[in-house]
Each structure stands twice: as structure tokens, then as C-alpha cells.
C-alpha positions as CSV (number, residue, x, y, z in Angstrom):
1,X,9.6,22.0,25.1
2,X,7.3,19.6,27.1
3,X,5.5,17.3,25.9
4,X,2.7,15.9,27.8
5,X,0.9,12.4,28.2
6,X,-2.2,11.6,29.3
7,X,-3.8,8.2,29.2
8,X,-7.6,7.5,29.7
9,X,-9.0,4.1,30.7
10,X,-12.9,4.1,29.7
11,X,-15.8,1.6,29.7
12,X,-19.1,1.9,27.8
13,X,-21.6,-0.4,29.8
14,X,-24.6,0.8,27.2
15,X,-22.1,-0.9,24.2
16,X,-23.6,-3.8,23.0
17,X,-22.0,-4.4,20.1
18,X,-18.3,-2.6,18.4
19,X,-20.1,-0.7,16.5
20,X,-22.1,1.0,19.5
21,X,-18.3,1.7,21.1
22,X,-16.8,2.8,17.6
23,X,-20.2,5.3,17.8
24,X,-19.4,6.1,21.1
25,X,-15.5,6.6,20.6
26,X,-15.4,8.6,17.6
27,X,-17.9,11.3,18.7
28,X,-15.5,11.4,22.0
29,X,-12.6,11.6,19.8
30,X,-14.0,14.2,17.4
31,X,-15.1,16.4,20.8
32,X,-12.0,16.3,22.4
33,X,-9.8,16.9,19.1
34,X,-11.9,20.0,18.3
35,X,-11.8,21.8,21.7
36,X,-8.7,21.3,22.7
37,X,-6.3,20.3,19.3
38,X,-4.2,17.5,21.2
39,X,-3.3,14.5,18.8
40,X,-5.3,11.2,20.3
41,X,-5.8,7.6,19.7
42,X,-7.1,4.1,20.8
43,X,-4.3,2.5,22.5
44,X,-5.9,-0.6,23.6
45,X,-8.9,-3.4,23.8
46,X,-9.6,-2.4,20.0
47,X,-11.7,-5.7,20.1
48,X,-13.1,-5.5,23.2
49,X,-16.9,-4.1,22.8
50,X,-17.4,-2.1,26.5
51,X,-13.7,-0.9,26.7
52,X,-10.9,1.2,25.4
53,X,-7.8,3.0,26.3
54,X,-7.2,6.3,24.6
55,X,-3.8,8.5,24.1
56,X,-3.9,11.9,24.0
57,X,-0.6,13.7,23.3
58,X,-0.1,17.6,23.5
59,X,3.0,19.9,23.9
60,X,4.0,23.6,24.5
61,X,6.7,25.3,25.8
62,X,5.1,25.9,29.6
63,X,4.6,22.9,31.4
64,X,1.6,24.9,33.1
65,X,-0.1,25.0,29.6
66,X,0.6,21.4,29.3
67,X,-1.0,20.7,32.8
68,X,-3.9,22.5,32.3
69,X,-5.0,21.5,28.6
70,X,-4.6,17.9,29.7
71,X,-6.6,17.9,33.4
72,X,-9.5,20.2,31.2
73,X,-9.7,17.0,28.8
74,X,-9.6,15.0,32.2
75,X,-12.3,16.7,33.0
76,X,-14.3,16.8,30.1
77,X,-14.3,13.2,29.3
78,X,-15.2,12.4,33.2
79,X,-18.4,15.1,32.4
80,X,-19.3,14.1,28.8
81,X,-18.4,10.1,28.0
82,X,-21.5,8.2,28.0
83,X,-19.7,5.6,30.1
84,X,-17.4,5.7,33.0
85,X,-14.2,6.8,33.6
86,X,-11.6,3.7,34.9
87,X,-8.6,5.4,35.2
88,X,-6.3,8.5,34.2
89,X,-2.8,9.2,34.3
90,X,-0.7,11.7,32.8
91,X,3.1,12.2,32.2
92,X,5.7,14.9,31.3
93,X,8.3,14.3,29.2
């Protein structure tokens, strides 16, 4: 079984308030849970207006699955997010 981590670092410069990034975010989240079906959540900067730092967690029993499901999301969000992108990194377990 592997379990795979990936961890996305995201500003919204449009945000001007945390209701515009809660708008924002849970549209993002909502996309991302119903294409791929990972499990995801904020992770960090829950107060911080133009920022957050999102979890997403999937597992299968070929890493390769695991690989791919996670750089597609990668992708997606660098594509979709009304924002920008910071930073990425994902992990195996």
C-alpha cells in the first residue's frame, strides 16, 4: 500500500477579505475532491486572507497510480486556481 502526500502552497492576490479566500478555497476543494476522490484539507494560514496551504492525501496499491493522481492535481490547481501557485511537494509513505 502507498500512501501518497502532496502539499500545495497557494496565494489569492484578488482576496480581499476571508470570505473572498473561503469562496475561492472551497470551490478549489470541491473541484479537486470531485475529479480525483483524494481526501484534502487547509493545513495552514487559516487566518491569513491571501494565503493557504492545502493537504491532499490519496493511496493505492501502485505507487505509479499514486504518482500520477497527485502531479494531475499538481497540475490542475497550477491551471485552474484563481491565484498563484507558491510551492508543491509531494511524499510517499
Amino acid at each position: 500500500m502507498v500512501i501518497g502526500y502532496l502539499e500545495l502552497d497557494i496565494h489569492f492576490p484578488h482576496a480581499r477579505s476571508l470570505k473572498d479566500k473561503r469562496k475561492e478555497l472551497n470551490g478549489l476543494k470541491d473541484r479537486i475532491r470531485q475529479k480525483h476522490n483524494v481526501a484534502l484539507a487547509e493545513l495552514d494560514f487559516q487566518d491569513v486572507w491571501q494565503r493557504t496551504k492545502i493537504g491532499v492525501v490519496t493511496l493505492n496499491s501502485h505507487q505509479t497510480i499514486v504518482e500520477q493522481v497527485l502531479s494531475r492535481i499538481r497540475s490542475d490547481v497550477f491551471e485552474h486556481v484563481n491565484g498563484e501557485l507558491l510551492g508543491s511537494r509531494i511524499e510517499y509513505y
